[in-house]
VONUPA-749049 format. One line per field, with one value per residue (C-alpha): residue number from 1; residue in three letters; x, y, z. Coordinates in nm, 3 decimals. Layout:
REM VONUPA-749049
n	[NUM/...]
res	[ALA/...]
east	[X/...]
north	[Y/...]
up	[Z/...]
This chain:
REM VONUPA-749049
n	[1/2/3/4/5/6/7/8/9/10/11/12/13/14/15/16/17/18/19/20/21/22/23/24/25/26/27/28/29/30/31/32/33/34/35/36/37/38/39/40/41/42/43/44/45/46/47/48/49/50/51/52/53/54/55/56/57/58/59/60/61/62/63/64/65/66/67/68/69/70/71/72/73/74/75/76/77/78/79/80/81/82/83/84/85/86/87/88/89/90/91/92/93/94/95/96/97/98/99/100/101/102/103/104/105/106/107/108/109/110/111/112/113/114/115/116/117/118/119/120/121/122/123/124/125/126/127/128/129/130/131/132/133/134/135/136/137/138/139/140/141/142/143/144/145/146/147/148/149/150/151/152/153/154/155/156/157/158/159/160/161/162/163/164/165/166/167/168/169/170/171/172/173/174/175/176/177/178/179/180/181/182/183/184/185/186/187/188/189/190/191/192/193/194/195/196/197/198/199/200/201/202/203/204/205/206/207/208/209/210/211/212/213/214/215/216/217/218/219/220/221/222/223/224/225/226/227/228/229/230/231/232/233/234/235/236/237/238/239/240/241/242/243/244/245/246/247/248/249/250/251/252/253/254/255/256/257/258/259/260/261/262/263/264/265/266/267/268/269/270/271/272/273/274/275/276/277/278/279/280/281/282/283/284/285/286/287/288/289/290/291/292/293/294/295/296/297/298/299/300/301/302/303/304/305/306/307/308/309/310/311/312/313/314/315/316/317/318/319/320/321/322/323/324/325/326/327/328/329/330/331/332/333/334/335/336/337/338/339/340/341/342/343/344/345/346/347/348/349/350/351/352/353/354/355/356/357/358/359/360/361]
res	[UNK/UNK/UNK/UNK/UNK/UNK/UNK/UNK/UNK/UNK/UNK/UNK/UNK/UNK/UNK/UNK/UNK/UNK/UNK/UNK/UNK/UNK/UNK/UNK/UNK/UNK/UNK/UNK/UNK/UNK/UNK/UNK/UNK/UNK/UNK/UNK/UNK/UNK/UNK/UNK/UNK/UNK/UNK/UNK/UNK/UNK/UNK/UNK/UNK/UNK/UNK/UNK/UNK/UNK/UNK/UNK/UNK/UNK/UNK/UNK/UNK/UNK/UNK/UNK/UNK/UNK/UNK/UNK/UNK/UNK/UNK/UNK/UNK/UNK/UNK/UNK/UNK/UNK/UNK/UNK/UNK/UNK/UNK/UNK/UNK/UNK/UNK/UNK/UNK/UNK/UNK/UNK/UNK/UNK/UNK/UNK/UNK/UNK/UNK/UNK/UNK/UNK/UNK/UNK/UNK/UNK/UNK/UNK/UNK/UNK/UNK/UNK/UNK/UNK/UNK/UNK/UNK/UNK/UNK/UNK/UNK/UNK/UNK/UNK/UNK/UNK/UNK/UNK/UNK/UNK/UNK/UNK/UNK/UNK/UNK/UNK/UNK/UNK/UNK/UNK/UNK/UNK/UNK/UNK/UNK/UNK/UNK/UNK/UNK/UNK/UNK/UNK/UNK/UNK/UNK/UNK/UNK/UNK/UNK/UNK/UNK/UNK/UNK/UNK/UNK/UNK/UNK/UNK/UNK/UNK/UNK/UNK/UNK/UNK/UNK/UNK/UNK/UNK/UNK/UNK/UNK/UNK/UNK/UNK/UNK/UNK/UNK/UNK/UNK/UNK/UNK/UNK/UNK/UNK/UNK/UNK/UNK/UNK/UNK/UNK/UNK/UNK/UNK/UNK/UNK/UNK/UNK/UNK/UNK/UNK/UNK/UNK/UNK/UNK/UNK/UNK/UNK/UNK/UNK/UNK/UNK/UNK/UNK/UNK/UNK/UNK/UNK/UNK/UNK/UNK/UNK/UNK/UNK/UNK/UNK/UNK/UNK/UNK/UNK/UNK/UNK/UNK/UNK/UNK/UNK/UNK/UNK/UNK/UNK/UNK/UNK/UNK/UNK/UNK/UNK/UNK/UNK/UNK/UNK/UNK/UNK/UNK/UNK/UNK/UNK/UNK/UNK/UNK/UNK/UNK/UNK/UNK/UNK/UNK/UNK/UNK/UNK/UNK/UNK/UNK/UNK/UNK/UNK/UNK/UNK/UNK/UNK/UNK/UNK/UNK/UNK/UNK/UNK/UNK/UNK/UNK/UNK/UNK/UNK/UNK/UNK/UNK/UNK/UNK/UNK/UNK/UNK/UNK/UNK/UNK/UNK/UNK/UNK/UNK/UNK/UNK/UNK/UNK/UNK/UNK/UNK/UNK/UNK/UNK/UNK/UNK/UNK/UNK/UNK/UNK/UNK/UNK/UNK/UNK/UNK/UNK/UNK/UNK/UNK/UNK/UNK/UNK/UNK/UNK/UNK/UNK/UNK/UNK/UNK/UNK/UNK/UNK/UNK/UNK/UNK/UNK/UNK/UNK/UNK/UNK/UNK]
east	[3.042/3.044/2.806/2.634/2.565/2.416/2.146/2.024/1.980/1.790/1.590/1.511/1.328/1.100/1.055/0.916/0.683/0.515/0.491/0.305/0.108/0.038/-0.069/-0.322/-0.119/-0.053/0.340/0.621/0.939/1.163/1.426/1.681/1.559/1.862/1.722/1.990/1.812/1.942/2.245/2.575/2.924/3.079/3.331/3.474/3.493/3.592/3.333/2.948/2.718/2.364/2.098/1.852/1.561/1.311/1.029/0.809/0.748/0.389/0.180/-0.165/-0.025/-0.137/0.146/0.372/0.285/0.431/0.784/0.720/0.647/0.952/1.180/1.049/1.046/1.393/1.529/1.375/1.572/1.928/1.840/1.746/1.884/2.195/2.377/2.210/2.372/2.712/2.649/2.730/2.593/2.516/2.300/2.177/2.148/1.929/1.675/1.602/1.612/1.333/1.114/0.788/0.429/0.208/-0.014/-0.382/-0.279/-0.089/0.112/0.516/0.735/0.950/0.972/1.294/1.623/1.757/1.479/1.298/1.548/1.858/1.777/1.585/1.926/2.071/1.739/1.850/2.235/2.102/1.842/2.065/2.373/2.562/2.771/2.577/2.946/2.774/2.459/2.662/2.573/2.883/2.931/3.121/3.549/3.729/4.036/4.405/4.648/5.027/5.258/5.447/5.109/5.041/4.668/4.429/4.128/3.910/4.193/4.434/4.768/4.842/5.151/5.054/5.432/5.458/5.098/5.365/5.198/4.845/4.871/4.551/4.176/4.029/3.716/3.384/3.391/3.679/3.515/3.626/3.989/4.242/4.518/4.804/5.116/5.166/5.515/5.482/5.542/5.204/4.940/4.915/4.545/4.553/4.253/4.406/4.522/4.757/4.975/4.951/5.090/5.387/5.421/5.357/5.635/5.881/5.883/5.747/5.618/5.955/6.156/5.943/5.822/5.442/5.131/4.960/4.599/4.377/4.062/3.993/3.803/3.557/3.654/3.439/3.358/3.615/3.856/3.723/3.678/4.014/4.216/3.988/4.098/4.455/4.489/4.352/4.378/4.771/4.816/4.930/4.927/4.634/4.755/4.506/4.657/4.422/4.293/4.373/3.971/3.681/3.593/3.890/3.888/3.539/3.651/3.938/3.638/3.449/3.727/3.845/3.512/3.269/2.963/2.597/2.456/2.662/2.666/2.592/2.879/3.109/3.294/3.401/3.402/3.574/3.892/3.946/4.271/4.397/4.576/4.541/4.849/4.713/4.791/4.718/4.640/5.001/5.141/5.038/5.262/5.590/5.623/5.523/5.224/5.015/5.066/4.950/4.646/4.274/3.976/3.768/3.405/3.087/3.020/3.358/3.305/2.946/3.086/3.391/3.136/2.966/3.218/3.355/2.977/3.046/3.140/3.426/3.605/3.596/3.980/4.166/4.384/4.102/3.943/4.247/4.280/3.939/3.890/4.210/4.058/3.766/3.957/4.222/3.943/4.153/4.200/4.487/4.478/4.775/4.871/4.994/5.331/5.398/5.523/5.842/5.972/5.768/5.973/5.885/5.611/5.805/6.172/6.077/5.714/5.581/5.916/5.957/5.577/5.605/5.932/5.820/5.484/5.317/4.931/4.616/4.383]
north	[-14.368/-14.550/-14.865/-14.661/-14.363/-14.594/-14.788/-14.429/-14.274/-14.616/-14.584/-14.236/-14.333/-14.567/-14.334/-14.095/-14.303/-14.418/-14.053/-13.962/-14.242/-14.133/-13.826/-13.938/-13.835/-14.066/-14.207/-14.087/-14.079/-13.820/-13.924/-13.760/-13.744/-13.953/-13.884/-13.696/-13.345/-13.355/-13.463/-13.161/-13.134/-12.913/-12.701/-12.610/-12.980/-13.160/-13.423/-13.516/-13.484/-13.505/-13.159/-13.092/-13.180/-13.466/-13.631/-13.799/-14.187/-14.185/-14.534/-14.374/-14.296/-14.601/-14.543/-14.497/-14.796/-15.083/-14.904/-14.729/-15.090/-15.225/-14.929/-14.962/-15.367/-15.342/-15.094/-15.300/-15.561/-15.384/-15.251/-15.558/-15.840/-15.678/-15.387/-15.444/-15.791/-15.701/-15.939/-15.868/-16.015/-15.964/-15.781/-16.100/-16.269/-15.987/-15.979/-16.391/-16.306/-16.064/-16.194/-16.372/-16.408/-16.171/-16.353/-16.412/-16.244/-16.366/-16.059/-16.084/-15.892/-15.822/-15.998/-15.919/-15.787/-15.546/-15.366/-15.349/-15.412/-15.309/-14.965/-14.920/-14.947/-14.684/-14.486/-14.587/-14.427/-14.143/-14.077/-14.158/-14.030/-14.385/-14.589/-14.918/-15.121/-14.898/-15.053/-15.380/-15.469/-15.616/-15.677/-15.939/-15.900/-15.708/-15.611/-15.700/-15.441/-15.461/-15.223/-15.135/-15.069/-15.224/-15.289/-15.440/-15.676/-15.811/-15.780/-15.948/-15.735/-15.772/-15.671/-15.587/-15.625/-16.026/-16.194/-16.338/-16.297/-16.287/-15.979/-15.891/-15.902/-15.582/-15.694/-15.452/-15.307/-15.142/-14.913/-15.088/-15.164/-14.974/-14.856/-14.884/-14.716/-14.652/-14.602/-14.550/-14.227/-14.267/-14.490/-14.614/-14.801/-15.030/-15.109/-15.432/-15.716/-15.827/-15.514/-15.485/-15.883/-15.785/-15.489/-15.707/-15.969/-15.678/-15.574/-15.204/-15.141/-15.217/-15.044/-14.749/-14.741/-14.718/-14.892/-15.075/-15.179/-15.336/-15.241/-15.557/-15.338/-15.060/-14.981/-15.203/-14.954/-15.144/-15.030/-14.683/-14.634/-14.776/-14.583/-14.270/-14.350/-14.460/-14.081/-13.860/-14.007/-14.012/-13.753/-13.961/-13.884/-14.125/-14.216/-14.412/-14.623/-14.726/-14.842/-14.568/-14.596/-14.440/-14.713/-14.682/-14.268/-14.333/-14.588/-14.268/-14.026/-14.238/-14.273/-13.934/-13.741/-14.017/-14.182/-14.035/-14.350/-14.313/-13.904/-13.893/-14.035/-13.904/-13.767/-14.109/-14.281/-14.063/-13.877/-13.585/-13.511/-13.824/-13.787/-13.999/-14.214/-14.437/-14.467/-14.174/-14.100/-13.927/-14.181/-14.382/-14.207/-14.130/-14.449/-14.573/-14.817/-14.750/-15.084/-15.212/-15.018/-15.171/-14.986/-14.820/-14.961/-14.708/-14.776/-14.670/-14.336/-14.240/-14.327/-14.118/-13.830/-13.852/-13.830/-13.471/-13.330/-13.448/-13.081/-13.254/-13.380/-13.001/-12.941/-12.859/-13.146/-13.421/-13.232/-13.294/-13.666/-13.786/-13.555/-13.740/-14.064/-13.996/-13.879/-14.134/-14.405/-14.663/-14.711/-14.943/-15.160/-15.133/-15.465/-15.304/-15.151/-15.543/-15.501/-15.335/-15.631/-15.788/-15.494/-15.187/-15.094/-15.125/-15.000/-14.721/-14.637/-14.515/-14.410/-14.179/-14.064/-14.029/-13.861/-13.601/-13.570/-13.637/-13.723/-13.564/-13.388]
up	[3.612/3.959/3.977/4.245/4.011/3.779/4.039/4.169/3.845/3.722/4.047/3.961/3.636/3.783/4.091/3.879/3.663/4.027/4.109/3.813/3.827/4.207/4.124/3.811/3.546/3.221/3.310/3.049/2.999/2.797/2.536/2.307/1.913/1.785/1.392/1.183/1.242/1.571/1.505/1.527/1.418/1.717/1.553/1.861/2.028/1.662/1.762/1.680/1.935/1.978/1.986/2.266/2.088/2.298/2.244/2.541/2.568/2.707/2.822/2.729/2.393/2.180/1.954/2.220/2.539/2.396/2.382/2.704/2.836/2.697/2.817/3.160/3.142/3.043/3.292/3.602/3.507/3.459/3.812/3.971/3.775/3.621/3.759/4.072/4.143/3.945/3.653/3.362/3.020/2.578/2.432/2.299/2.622/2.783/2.464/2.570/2.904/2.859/2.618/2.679/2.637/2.845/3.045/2.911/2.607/2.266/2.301/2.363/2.481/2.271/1.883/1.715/1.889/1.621/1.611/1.945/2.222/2.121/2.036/2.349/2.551/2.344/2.427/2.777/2.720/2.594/2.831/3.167/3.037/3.111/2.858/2.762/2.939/3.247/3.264/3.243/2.864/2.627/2.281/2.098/2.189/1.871/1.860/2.020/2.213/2.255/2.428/2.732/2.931/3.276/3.386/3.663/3.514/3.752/4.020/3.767/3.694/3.342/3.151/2.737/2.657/2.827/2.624/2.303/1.936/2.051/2.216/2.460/2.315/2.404/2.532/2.494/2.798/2.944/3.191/3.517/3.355/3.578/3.380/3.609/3.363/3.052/2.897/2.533/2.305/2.068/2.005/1.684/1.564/1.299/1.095/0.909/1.122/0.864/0.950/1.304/1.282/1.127/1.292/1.626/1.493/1.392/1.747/1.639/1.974/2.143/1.901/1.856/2.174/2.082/2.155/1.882/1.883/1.570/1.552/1.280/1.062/1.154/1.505/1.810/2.083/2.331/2.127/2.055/2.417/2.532/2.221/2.394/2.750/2.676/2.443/2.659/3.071/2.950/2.698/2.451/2.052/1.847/1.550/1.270/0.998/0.765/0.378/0.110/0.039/0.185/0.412/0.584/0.587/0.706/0.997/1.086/1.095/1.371/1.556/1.587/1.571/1.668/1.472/1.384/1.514/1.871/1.861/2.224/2.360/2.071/2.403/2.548/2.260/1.959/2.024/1.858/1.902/1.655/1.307/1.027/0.933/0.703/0.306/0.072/-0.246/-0.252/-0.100/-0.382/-0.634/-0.407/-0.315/-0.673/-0.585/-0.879/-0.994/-0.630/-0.678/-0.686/-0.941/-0.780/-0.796/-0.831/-0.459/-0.353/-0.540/-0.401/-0.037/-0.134/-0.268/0.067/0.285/0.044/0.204/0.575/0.718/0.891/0.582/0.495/0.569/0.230/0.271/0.322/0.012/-0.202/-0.134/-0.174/-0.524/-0.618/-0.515/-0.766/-1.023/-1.057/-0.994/-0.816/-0.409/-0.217/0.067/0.348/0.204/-0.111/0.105/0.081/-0.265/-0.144/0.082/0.403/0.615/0.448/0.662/1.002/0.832/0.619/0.553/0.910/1.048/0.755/0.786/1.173/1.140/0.882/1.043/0.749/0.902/0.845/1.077]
């Protein structure tokens, strides 16, 4: 969404808080129910996305005026302050920016971040139907790209295939990043930075002619949102290589069909065309890791029991692994494909796998 998009449909909010207020009504302001009963798995679209159901933010309502006072305290000053002068800034920085003592009163604005103004901006998202990097609000950088991808940053032309061993840091918001070309076959995300470093020193990219990303665990939204944009603005495959465990099967499932917590923008931010490359329980035994393999604690089984319920881990295949996950009572890390030589991963393991097409969907 255009900068200018976002100022009038800011402006449009307040405009129509004055207007009630004009006409003697109590001001309000509708948002999105973002509890789980509102919360959809569209068959059709393979993504999560949010229900219809609203609920009204009212000032009169003496349940209801302190977070209608923060909302609207909150979007004055991404309109004025932030989006409207270009600046750009942390969650963080914005909650100290904004909080204060009301005048003649022991009341403050706001007391805890977590819980008051953070979740008011994804009120905000939900509500103006622009990404939180739209209304000029970053997170902490996660994540490193490599590839034969060409981009503009801030009027900088930079080349992903010239940056050495570091690669780039995807930073948190890559709305405004112009992708210029892209010249890769696949994109392949890794959840463990161990393996995308030897894939990085192994030259997989080059030789493969891929892009490789790290997401350094569970998947920042830069890099959901670039893996999103790179996938579908060039129609390139997504492929996810993760843990044999149900953290990482869980960090695959955000990725391709988004989060509950972020089900609104499931559309920008998961992609649900991507297959799952990572380690499986089969992969276990036909490339004899068993003695690789970590137990698997009572934790790791009630996730893995959870995500069995989740109607997209429904698929037959998906229903195999994780029953075999709980049965066998173990789990492996990528790092276990170590045990057959430094090289394995880059020489045999995913060329075989990609070869065969051997992911899951």
């Amino acid at each position: 969404m255009e900068r200018k998009e976002v100022m009038k449909r800011l402006k449009n909010m307040g405009t129509e808080v004055v207007e009630e207020l004009e006409t003697g009504n109590s001001p309000s302001i509708e948002v999105p129910v973002r509890t789980l009963s509102n919360i959809k798995f569209n068959e059709e679209l393979q993504q999560l996305e949010l229900g219809a159901s609203t609920s009204k933010r009212s000032f009169m309502n003496v349940g209801q005026s302190r977070k209608f006072m923060q909302t609207m305290l909150i979007a004055a000053w991404l309109e004025k302050d932030l989006v409207g002068k270009g600046l750009h800034t942390s969650l963080r920085d914005m909650y100290y920016a904004l909080k204060r003592t009301i005048p003649g009163t022991k009341e403050n604005t706001f007391e805890d971040q977590h819980s008051e103004s953070d979740p008011i901006i994804v009120d905000l998202e939900t509500s103006l139907g622009a990404l939180r990097e739209e209304l000029h609000l970053n997170a902490d950088v996660r994540g490193r790209v490599v590839g034969n991808v060409v981009i503009e940053d801030r009027g900088d032309t930079v080349n992903w295939a010239k940056l050495g061993s570091g690669g780039w840091s995807i930073p948190s918001n890559v709305e405004d990043i112009t992708i210029k070309s892209v010249d890769a076959e696949y994109i392949l995300l890794i959840e463990k930075n161990a393996a995308f470093e030897r894939l990085h020193e192994d030259k997989f990219w080059k030789h493969e002619n891929c892009i490789l990303i790290t997401s350094q665990g569970q998947a920042a939204r830069g890099v959901r949102r670039l893996a999103n944009r790179l996938s579908t603005e060039f129609k390139k495959p997504l492929y996810v290589f993760t843990d044999c465990d149900a953290y990482g099967w869980y960090i695959y499932s955000v990725i391709k069909w988004g989060s509950m917590n972020l089900a609104h923008v499931s559309d920008k931010l998961g992609t649900s065309q991507a297959k799952f490359l990572g380690l499986t329980m089969t992969d276990i035994e036909k490339y004899e890791l068993e003695g690789y393999t970590i137990r698997a604690k009572d934790m790791d089984v009630k996730r893995a029991k959870e995500l069995l319920e989740y109607p997209w881990f429904k698929n037959e295949l998906w229903q195999t692994q994780i029953k075999l996950m709980i049965k066998k009572g173990y789990k492996a890390e990528l790092e276990a494909l170590s045990s057959k030589g430094l090289r394995f991963i880059t020489k045999t393991y995913l060329p075989e796998k990609i070869q065969a097409r051997e992911f899951l969907p």
